[in-house]
N, C-alpha and C positions, 0 to 999 in steps of 0.2 A: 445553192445550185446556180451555174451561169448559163444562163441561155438565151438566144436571138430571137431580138422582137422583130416581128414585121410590123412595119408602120405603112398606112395608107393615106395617101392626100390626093383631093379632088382641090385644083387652085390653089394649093397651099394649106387649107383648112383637112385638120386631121379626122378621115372618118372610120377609121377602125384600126387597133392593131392588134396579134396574135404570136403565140409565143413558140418557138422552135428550141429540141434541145441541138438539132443539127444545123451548121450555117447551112450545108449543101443545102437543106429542104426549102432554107429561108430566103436565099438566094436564086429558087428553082422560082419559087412565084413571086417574088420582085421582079424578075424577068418578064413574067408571064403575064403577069397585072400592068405593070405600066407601060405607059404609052396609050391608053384606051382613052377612047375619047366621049364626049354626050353632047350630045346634040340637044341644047337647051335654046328657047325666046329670047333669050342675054347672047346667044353665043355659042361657042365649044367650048369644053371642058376636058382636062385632061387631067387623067387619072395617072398618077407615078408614089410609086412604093420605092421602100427601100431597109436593110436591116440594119439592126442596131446591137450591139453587143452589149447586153446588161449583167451585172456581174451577179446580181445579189437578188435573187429569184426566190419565195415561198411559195413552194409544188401545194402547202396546204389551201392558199389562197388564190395563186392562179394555176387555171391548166396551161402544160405546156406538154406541147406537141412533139 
């Protein structure tokens, strides 16, 4: 099965990603998610997504969305 990851980086460092079988869906919260920022002791933080097209998905091992 091929389906789009959503990937998540806060600074670069990967803090979650989830699996779409539609781009539109994966595309809707890349949108929505990045640009966010945190207000940390170090500084801001910014949060930016983005999808990835994976070709070769097992539905029995991961969920996809």
């Amino acid at each position: 099965m091929t389906a789009f990851m959503l990937a998540c980086y806060l600074n670069g460092a990967l803090q979650g990603s989830i699996y779409f079988k539609s781009v539109k869906d994966c595309t809707f919260y890349s949108e929505e998610l990045s640009g966010q920022q945190l207000e940390t002791e170090n500084g801001t933080r910014e949060y930016k997504c983005l999808c990835k097209l994976v070709p070769k998905v097992d539905p029995k091992r991961v969920r996809v969305y």
